[in-house]
N, C-alpha and C positions, 0 to 999 in steps of 0.2 A: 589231186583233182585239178590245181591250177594250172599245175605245170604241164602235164595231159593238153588241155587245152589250150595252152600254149597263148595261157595271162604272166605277163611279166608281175611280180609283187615283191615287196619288201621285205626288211625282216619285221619279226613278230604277226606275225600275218594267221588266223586264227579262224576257222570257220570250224561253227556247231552245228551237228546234222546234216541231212541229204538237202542238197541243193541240185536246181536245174539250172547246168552251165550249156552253152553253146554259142563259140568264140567262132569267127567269121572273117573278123577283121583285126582293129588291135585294141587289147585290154591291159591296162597299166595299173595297178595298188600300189599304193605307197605303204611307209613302214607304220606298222602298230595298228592295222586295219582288224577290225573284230564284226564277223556276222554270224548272230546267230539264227538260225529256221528252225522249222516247224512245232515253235512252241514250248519246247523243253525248257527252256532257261528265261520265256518273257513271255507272260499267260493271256495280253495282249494280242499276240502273237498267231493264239491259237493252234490250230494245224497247216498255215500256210507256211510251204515250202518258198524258200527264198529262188529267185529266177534270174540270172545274168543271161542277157540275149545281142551279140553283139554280131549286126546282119554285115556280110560281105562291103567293102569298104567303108564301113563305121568305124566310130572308137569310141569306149570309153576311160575315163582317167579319172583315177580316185586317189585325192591327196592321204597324207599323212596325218594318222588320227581318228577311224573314220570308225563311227559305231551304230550297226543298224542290226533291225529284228527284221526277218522276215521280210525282205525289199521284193521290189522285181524292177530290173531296170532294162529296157528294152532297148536298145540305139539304133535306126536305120541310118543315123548320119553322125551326130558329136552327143556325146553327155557326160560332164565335165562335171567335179564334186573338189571342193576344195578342202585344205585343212580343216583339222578342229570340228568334222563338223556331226552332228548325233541327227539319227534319223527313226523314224517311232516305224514300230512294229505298221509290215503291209501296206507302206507308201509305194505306189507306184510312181516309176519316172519311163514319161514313152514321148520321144521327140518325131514321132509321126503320127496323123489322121491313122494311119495301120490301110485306110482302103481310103480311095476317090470319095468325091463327095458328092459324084454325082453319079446319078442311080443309071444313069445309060451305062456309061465307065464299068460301074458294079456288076454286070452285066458280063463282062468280058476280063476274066480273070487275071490277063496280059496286060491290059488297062487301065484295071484296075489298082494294081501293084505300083504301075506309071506313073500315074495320076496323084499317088497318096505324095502329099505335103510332108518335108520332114525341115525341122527346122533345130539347131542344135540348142542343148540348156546347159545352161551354167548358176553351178550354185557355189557362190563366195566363200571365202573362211570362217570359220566360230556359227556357224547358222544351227540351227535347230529348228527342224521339222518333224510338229506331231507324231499322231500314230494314225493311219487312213489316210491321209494323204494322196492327191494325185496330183504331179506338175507336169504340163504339157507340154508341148514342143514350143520353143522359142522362148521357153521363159529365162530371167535369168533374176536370181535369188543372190540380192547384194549381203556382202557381208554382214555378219553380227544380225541380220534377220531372224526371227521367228514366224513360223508359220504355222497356225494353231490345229490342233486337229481335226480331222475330218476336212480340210479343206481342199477346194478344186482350185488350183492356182495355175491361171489361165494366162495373167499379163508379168511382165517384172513389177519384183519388189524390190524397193530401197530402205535400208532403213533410215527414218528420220529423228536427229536430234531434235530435241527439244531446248528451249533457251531457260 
């Protein structure tokens, strides 16, 4: 299935169930990557198929270590995953608006596509993000973060030590 679409991955590389793949540009896994869809192995999960969507000169690049239920990750431009890092069932990560934001633009399908904002995301090593999740375009998820679930995370996070 990966190699079809022509995702570069590591070894131990593991994916459970139909997944919707559609490689465009370039798509990197690192070693010991585990996805599992549609719900068979994380109840979370439910019936959502897992979705890689990687549009004509995007990328995305998924370090080493990398364990998710059910994702969808969309990339019109970067979306960058680092080691270590667990991802809760049916997070989405979409580093574009997906259309213009303004309703003239929306109007004219050419335009529209133009128009849309896409800004790259990066999420650090050791992070853990919930399950429902959605991180938008431009965010960037410092290391050893947590992102609780059900959240819309709109800006960067850092994590902060405490004294």
């Amino acid at each position: 299935m990966l190699r079809y679409n022509h995702i570069y991955y590591g070894k131990n590389c593991m994916i459970f169930d139909a997944c919707y793949i559609r490689n465009e540009g370039t798509a990197i896994i690192g070693n010991d990557f585990l996805l599992t869809s549609d719900g068979g192995y994380n109840p979370l999960a439910r019936n959502l198929k897992a979705a890689l969507v990687v549009n004509r000169g995007a990328s995305v690049i998924i370090g080493n270590r990398v364990h998710c239920s059910s994702v969808c990750i969309w990339a019109r431009k970067q979306i960058c995953i680092g080691d270590n890092v667990k991802i809760g069932a049916g997070t989405i990560f979409i580093d574009s608006n997906a259309h213009s934001l303004s309703y003239e633009e929306r109007r004219d399908d050419v335009l529209d596509a133009r128009n849309a904002v896409s800004k790259a995301i990066v999420v650090g090593n050791d992070v853990l993000i919930g399950t429902m999740c959605i991180i938008l375009k431009g965010v960037h998820i410092g290391e050893r973060s947590v992102i609780g679930a059900g959240s819309v995370v709109t800006h960067t996070v850092n994590l902060q030590l405490m004294d």
